[in-house]
PDB file of N, CA, C, O and CB in Angstrom:
ATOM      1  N   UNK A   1      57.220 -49.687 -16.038  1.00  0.00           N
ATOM      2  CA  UNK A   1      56.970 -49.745 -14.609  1.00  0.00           C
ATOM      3  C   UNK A   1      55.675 -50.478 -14.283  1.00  0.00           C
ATOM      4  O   UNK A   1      55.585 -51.205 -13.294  1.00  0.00           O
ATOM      5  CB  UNK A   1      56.929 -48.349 -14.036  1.00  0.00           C
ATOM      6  N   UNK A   2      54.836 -50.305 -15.000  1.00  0.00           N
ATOM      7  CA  UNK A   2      53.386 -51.452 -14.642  1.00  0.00           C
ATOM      8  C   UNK A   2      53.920 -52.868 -14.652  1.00  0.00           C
ATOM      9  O   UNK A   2      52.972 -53.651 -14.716  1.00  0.00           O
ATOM     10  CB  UNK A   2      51.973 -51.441 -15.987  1.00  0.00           C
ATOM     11  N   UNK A   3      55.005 -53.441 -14.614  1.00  0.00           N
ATOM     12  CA  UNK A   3      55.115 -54.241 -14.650  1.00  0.00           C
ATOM     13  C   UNK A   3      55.321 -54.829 -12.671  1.00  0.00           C
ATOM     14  O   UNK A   3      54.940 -55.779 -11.989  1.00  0.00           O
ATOM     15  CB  UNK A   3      56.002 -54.247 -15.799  1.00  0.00           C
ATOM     16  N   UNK A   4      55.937 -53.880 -12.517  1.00  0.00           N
ATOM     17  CA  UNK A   4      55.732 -53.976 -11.180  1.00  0.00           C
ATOM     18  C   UNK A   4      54.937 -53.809 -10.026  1.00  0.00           C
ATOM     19  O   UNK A   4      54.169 -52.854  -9.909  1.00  0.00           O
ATOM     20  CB  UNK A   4      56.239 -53.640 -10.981  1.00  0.00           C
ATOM     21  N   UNK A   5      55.074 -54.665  -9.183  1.00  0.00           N
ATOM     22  CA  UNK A   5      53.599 -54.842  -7.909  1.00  0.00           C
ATOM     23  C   UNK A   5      53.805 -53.108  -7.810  1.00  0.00           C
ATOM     24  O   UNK A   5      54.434 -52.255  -8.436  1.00  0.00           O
ATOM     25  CB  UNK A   5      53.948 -56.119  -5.769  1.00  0.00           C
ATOM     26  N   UNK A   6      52.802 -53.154  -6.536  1.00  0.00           N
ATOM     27  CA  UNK A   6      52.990 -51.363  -5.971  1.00  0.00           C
ATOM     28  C   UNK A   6      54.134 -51.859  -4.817  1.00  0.00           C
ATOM     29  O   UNK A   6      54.972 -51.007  -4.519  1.00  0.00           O
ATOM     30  CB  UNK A   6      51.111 -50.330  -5.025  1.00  0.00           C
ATOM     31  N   UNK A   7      54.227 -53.250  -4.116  1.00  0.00           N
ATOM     32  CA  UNK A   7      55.445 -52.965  -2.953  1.00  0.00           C
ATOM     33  C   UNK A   7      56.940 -53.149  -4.008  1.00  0.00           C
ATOM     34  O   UNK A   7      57.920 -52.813  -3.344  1.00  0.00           O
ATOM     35  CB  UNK A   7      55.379 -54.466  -1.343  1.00  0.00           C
ATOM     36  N   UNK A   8      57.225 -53.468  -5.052  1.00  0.00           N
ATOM     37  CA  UNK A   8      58.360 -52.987  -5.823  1.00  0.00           C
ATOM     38  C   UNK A   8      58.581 -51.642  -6.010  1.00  0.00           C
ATOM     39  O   UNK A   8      59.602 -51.025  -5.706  1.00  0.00           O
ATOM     40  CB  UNK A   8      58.332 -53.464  -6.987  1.00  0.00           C
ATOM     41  N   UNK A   9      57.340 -51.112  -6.646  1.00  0.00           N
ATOM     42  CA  UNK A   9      57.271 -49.459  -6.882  1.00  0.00           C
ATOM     43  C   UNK A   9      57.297 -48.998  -5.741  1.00  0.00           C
ATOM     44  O   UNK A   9      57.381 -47.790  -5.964  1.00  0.00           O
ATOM     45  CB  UNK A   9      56.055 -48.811  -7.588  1.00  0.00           C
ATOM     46  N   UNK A  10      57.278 -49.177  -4.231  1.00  0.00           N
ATOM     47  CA  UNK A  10      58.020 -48.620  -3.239  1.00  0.00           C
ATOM     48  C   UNK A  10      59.095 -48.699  -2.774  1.00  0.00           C
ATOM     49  O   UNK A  10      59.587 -47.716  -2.220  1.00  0.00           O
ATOM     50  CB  UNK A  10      57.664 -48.683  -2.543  1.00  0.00           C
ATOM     51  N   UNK A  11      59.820 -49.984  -2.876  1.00  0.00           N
ATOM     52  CA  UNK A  11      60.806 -50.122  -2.698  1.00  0.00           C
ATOM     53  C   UNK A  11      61.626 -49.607  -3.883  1.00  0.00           C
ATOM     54  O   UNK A  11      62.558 -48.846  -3.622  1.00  0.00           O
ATOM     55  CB  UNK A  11      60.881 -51.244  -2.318  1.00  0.00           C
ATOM     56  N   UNK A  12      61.453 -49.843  -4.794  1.00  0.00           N
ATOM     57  CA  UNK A  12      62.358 -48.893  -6.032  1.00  0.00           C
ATOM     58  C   UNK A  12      62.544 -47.316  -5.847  1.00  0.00           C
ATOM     59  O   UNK A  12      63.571 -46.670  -6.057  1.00  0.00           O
ATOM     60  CB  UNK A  12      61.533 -48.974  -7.564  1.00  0.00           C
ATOM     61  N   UNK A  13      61.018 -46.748  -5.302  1.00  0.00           N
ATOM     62  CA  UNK A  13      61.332 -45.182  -4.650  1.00  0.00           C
ATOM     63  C   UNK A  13      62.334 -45.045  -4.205  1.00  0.00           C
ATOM     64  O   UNK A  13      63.375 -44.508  -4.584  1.00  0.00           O
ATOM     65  CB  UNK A  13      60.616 -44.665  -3.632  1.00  0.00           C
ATOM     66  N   UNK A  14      61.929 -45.713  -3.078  1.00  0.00           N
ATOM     67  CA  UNK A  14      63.230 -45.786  -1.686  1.00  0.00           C
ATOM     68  C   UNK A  14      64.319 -45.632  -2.114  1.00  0.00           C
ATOM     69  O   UNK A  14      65.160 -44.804  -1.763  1.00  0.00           O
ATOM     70  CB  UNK A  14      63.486 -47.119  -0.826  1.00  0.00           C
ATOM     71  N   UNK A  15      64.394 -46.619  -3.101  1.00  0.00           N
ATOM     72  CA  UNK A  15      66.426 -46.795  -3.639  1.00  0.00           C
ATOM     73  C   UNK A  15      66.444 -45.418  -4.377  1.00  0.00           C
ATOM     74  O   UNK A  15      67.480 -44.781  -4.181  1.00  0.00           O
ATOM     75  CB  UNK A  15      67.064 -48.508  -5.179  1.00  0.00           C
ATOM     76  N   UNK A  16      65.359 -44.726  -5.319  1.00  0.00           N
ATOM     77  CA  UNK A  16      65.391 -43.532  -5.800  1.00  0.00           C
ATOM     78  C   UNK A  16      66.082 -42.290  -4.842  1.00  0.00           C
ATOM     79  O   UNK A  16      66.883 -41.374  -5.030  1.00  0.00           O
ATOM     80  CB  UNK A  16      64.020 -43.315  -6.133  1.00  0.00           C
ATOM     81  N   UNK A  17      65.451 -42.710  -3.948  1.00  0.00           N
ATOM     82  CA  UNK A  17      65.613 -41.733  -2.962  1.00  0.00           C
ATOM     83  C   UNK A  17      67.194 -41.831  -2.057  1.00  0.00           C
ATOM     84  O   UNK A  17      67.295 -41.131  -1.049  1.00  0.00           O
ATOM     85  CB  UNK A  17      64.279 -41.948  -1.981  1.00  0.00           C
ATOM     86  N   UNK A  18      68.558 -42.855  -2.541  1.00  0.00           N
ATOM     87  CA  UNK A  18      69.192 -43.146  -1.866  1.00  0.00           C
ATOM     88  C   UNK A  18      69.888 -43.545  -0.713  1.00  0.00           C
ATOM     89  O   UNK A  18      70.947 -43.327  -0.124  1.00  0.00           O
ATOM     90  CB  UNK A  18      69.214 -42.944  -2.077  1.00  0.00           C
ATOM     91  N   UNK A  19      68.199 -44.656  -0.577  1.00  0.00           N
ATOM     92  CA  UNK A  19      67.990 -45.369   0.976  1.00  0.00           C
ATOM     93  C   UNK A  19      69.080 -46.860   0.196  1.00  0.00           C
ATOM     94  O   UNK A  19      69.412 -47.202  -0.939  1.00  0.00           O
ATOM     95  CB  UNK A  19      65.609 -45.860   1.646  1.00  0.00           C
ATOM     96  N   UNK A  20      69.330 -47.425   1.796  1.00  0.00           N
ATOM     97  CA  UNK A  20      70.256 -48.698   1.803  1.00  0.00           C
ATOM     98  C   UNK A  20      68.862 -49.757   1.847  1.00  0.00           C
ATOM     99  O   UNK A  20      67.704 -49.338   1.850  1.00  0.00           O
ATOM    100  CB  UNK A  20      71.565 -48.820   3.388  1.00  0.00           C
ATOM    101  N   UNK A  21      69.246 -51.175   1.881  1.00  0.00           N
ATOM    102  CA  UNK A  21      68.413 -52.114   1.921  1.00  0.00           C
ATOM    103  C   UNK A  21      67.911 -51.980   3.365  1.00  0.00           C
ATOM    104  O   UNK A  21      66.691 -51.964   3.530  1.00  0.00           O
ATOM    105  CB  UNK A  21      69.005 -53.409   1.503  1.00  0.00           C
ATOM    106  N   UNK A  22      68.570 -51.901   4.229  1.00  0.00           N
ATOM    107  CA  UNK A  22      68.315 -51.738   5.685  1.00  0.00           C
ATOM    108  C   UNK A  22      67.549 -50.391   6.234  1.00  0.00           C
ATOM    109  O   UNK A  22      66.791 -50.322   7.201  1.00  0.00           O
ATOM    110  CB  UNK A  22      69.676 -51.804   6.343  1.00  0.00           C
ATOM    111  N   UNK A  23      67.946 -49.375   5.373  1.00  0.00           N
ATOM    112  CA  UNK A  23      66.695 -48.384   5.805  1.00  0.00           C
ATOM    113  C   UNK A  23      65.697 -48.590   5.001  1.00  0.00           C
ATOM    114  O   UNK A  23      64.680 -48.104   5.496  1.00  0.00           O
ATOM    115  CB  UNK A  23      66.938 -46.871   5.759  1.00  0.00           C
ATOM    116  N   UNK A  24      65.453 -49.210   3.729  1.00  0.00           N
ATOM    117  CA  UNK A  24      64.065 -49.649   3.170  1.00  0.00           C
ATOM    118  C   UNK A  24      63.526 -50.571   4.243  1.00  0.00           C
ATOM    119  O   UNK A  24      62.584 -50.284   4.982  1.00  0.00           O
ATOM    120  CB  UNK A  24      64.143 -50.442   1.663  1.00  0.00           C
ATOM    121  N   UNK A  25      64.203 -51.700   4.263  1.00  0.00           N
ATOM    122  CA  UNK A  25      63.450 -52.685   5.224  1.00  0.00           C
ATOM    123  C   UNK A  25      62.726 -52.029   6.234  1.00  0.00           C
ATOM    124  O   UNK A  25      61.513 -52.206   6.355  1.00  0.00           O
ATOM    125  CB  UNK A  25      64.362 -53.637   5.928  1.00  0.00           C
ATOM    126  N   UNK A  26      63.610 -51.007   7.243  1.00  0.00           N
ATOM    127  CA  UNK A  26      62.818 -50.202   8.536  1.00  0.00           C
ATOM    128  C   UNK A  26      61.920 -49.422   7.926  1.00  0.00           C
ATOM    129  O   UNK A  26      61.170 -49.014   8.813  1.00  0.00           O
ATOM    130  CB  UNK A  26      63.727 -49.210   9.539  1.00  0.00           C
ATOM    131  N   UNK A  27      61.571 -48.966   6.818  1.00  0.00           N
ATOM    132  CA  UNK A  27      60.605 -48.126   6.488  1.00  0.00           C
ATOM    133  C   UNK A  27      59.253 -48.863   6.079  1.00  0.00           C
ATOM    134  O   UNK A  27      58.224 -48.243   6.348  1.00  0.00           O
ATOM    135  CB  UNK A  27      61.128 -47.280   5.445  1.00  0.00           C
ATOM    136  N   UNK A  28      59.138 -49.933   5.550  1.00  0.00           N
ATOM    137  CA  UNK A  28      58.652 -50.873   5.383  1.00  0.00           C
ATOM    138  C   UNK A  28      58.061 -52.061   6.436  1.00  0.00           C
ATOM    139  O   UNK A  28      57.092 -52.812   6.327  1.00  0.00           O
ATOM    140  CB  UNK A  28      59.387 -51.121   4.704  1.00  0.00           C
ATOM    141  N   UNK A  29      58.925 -51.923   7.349  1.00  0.00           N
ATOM    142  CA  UNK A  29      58.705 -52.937   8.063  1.00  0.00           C
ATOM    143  C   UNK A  29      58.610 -54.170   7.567  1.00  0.00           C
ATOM    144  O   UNK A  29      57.580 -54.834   7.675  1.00  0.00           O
ATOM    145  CB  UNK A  29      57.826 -52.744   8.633  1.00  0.00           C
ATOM    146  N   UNK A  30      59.793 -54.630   6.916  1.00  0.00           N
ATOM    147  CA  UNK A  30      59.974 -55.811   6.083  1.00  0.00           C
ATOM    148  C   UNK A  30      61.641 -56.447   6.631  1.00  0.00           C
ATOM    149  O   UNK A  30      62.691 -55.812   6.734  1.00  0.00           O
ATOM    150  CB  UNK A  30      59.861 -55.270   4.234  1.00  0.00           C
ATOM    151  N   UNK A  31      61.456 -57.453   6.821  1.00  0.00           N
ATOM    152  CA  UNK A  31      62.998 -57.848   6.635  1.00  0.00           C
ATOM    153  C   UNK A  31      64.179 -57.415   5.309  1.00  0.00           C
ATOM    154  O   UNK A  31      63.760 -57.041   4.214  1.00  0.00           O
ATOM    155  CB  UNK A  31      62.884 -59.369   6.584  1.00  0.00           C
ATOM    156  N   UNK A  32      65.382 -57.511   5.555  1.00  0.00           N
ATOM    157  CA  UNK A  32      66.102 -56.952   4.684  1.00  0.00           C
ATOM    158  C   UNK A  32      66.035 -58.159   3.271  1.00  0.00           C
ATOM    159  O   UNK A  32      66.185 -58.051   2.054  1.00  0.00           O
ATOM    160  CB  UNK A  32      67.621 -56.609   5.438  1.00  0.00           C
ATOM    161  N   UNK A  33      65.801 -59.026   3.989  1.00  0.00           N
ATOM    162  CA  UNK A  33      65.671 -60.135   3.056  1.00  0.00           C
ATOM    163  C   UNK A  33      64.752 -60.135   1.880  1.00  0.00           C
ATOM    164  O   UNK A  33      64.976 -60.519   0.732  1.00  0.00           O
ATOM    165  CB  UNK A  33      65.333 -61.174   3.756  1.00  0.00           C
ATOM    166  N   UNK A  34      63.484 -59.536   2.493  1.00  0.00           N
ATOM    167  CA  UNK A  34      62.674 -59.149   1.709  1.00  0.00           C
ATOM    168  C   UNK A  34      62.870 -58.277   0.971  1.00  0.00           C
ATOM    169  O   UNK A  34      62.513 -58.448  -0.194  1.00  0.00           O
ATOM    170  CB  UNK A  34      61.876 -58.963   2.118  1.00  0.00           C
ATOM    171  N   UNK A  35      63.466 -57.092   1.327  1.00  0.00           N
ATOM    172  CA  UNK A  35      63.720 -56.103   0.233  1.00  0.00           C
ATOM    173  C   UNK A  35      64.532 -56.501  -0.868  1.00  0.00           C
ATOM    174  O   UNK A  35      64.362 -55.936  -1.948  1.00  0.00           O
ATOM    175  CB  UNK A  35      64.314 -54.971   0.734  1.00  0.00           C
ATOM    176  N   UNK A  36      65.673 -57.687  -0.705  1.00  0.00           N
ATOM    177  CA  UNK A  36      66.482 -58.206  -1.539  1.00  0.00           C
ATOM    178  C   UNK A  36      65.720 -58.812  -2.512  1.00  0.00           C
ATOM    179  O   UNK A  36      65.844 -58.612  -3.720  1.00  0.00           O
ATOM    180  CB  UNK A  36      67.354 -59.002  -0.971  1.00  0.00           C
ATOM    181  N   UNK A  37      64.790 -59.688  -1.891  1.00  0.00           N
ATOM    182  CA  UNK A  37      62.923 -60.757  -2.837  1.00  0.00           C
ATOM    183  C   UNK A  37      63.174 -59.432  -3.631  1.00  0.00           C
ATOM    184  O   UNK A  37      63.819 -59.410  -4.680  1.00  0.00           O
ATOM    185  CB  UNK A  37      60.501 -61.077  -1.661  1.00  0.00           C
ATOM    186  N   UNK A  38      62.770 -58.640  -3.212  1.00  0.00           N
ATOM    187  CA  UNK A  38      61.645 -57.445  -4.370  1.00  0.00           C
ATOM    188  C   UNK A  38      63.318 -56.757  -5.181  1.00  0.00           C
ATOM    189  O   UNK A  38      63.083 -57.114  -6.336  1.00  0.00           O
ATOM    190  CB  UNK A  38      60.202 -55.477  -2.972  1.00  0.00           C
ATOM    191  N   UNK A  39      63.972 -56.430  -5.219  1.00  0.00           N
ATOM    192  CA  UNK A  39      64.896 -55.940  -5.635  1.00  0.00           C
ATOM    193  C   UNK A  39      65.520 -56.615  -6.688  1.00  0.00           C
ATOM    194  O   UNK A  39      66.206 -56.043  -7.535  1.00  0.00           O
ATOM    195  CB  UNK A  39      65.548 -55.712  -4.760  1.00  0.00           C
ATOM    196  N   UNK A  40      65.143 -58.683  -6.638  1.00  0.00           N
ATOM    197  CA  UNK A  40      65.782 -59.596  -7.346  1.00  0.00           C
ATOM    198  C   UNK A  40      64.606 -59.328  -8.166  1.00  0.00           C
ATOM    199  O   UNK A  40      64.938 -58.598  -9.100  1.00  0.00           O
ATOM    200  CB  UNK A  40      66.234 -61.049  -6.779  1.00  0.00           C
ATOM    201  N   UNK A  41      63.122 -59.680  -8.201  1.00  0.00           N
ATOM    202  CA  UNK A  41      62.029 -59.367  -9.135  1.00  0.00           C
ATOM    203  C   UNK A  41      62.235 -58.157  -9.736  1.00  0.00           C
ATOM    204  O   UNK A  41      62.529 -58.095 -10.929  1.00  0.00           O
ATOM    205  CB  UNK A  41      60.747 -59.349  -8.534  1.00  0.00           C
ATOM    206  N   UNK A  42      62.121 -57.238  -9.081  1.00  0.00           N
ATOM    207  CA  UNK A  42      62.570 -55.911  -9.941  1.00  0.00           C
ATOM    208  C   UNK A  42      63.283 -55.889 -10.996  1.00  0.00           C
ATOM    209  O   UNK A  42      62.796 -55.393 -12.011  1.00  0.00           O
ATOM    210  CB  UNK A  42      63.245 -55.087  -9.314  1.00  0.00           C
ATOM    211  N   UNK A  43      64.829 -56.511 -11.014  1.00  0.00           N
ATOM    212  CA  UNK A  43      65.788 -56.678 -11.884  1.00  0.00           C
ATOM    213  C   UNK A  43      64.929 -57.337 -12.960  1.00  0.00           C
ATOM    214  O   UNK A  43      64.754 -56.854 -14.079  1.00  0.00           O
ATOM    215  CB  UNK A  43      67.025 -57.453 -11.344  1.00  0.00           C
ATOM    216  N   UNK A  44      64.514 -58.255 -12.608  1.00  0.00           N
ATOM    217  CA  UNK A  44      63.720 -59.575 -13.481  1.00  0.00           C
ATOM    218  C   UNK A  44      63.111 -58.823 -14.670  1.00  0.00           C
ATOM    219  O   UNK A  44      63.371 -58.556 -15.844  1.00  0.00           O
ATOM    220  CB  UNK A  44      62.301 -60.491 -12.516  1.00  0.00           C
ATOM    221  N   UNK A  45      62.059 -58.601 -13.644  1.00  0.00           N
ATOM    222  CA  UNK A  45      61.215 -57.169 -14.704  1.00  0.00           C
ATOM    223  C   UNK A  45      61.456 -55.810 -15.251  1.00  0.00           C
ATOM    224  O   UNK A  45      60.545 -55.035 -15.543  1.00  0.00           O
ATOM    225  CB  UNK A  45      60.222 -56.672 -14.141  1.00  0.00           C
ATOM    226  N   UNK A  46      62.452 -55.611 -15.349  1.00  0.00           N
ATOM    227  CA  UNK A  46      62.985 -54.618 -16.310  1.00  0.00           C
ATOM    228  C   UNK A  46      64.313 -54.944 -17.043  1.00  0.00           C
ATOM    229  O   UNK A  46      64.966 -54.200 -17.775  1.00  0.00           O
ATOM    230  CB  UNK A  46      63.176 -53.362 -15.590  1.00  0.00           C
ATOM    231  N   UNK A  47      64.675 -56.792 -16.518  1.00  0.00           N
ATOM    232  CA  UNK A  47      65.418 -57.454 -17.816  1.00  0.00           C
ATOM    233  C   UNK A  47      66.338 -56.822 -17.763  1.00  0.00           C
ATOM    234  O   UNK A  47      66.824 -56.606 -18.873  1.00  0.00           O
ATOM    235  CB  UNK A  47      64.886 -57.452 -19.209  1.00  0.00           C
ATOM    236  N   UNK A  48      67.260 -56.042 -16.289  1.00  0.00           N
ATOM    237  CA  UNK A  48      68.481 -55.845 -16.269  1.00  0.00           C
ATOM    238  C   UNK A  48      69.157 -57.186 -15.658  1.00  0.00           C
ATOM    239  O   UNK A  48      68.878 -57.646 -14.551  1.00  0.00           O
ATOM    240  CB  UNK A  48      68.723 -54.582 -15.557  1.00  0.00           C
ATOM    241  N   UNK A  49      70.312 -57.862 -16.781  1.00  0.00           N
ATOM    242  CA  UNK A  49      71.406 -58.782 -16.604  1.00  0.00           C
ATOM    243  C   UNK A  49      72.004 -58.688 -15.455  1.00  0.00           C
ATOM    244  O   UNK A  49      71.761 -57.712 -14.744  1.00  0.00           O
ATOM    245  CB  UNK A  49      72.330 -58.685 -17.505  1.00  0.00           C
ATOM    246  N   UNK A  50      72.721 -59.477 -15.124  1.00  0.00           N
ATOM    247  CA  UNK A  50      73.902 -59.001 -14.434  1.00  0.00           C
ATOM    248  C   UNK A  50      75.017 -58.924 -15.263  1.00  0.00           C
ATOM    249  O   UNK A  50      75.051 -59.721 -16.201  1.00  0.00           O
ATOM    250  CB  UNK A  50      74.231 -59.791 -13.338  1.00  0.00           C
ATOM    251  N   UNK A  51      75.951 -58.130 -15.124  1.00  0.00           N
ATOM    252  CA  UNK A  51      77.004 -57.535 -15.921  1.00  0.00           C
ATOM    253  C   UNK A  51      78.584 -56.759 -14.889  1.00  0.00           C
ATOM    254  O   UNK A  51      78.481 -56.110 -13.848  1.00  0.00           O
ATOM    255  CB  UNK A  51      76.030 -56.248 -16.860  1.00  0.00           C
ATOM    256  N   UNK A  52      79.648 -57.049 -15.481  1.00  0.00           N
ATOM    257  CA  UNK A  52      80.787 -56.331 -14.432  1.00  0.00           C
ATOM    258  C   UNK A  52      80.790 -55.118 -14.766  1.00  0.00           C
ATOM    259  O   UNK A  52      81.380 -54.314 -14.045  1.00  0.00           O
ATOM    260  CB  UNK A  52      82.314 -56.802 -14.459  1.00  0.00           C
ATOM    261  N   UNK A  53      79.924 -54.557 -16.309  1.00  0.00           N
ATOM    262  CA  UNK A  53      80.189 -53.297 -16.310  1.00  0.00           C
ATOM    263  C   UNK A  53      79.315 -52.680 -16.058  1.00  0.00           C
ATOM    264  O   UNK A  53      79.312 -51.516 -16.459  1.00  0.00           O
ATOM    265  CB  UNK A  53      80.627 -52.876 -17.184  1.00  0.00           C
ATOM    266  N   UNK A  54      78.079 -53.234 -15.207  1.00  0.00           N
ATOM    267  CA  UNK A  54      76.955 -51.773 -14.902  1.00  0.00           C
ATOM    268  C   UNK A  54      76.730 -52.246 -13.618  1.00  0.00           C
ATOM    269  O   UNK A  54      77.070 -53.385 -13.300  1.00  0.00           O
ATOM    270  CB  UNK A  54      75.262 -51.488 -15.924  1.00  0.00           C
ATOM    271  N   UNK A  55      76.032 -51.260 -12.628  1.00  0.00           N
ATOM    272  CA  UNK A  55      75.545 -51.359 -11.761  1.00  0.00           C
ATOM    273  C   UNK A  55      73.606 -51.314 -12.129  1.00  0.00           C
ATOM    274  O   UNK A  55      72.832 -50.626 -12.795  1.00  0.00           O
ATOM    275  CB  UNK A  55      76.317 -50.355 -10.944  1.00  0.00           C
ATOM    276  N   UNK A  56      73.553 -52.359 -11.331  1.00  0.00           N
ATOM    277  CA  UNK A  56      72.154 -52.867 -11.482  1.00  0.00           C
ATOM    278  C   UNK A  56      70.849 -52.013 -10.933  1.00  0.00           C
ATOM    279  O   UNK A  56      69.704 -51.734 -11.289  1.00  0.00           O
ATOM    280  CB  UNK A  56      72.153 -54.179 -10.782  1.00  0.00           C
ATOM    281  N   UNK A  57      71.851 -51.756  -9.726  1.00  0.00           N
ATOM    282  CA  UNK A  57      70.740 -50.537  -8.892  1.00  0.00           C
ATOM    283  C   UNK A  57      70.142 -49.520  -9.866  1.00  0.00           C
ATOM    284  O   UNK A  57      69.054 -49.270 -10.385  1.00  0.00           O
ATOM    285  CB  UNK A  57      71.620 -49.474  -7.658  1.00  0.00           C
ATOM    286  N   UNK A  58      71.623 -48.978  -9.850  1.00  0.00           N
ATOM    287  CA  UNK A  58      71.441 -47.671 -10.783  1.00  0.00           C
ATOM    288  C   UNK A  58      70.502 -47.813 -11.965  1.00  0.00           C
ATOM    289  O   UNK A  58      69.400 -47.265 -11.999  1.00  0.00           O
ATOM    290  CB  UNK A  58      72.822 -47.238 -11.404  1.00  0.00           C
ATOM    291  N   UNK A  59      71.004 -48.593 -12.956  1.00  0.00           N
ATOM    292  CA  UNK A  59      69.684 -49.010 -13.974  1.00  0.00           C
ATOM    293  C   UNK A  59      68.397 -48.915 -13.538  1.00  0.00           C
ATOM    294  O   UNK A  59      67.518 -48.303 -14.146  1.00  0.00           O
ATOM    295  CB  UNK A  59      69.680 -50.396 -14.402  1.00  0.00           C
ATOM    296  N   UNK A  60      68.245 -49.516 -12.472  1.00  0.00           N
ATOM    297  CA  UNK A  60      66.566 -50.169 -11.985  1.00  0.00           C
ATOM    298  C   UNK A  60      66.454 -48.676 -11.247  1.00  0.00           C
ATOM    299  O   UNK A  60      65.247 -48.438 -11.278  1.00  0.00           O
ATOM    300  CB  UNK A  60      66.377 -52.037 -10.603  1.00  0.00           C
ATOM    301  N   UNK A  61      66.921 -47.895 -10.795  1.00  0.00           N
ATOM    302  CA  UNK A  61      66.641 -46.352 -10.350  1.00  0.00           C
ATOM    303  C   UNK A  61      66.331 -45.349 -11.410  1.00  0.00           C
ATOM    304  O   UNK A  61      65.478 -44.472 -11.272  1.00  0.00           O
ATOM    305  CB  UNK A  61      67.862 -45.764  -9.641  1.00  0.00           C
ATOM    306  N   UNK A  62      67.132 -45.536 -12.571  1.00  0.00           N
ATOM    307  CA  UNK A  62      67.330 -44.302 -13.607  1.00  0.00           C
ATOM    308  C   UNK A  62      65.800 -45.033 -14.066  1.00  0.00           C
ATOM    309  O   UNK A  62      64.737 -44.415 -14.114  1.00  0.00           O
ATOM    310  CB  UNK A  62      69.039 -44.182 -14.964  1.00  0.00           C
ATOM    311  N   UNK A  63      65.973 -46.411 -14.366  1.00  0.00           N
ATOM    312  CA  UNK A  63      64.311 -46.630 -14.902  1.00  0.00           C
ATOM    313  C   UNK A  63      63.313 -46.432 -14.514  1.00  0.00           C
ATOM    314  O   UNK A  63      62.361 -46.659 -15.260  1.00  0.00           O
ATOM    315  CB  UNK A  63      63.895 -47.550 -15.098  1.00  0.00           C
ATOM    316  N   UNK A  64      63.097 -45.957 -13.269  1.00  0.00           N
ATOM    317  CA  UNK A  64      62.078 -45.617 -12.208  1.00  0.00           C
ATOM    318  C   UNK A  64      62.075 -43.959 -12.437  1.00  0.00           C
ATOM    319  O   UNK A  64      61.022 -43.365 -12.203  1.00  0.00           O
ATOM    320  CB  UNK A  64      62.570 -46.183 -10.498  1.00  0.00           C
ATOM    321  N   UNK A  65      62.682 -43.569 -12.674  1.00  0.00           N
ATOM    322  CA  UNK A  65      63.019 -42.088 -13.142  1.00  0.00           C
ATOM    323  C   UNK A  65      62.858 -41.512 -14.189  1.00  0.00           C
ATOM    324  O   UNK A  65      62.862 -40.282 -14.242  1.00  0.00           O
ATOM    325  CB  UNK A  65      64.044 -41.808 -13.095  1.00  0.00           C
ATOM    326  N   UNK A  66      62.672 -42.325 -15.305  1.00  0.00           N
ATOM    327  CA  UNK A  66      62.150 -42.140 -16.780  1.00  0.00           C
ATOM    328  C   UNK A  66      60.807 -42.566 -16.681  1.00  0.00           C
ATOM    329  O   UNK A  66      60.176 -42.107 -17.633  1.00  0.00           O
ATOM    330  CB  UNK A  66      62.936 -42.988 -17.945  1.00  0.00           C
ATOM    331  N   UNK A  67      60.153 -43.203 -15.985  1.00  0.00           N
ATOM    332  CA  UNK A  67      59.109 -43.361 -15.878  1.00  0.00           C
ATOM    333  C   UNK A  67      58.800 -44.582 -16.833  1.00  0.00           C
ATOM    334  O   UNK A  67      57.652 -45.013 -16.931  1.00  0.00           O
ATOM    335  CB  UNK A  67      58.519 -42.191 -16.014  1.00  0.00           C
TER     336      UNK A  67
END
């Protein structure tokens, strides 16, 4: 997780917390677009692929959760 800014490590909460991109954005006060920016880095930095058999979120949540 140090790999990430602190506005990733909030927005990764958020998704912890089973917010949509659109209620992160309003919590944030960020466009949704933006939350997508930080959500695509996120992936980056914890080197989850894209794949048909996993969900990406979930990964980048459970990893935020293991600490």
């Amino acid at each position: 997780m140090a790999r990430l800014t602190a506005r990733e490590q909030e927005v990764l909460a958020l998704m912890a917390e089973g917010k949509s991109n659109a209620s992160i954005a309003a919590a944030l006060t960020v466009s949704e677009g933006t939350v997508s920016k930080h959500f695509g880095s996120i992936l980056t930095k914890l080197d989850l692929s894209l794949s048909d058999s996993t969900n990406r979120r979930v990964l980048a949540v459970l990893a935020y959760l293991r600490g």
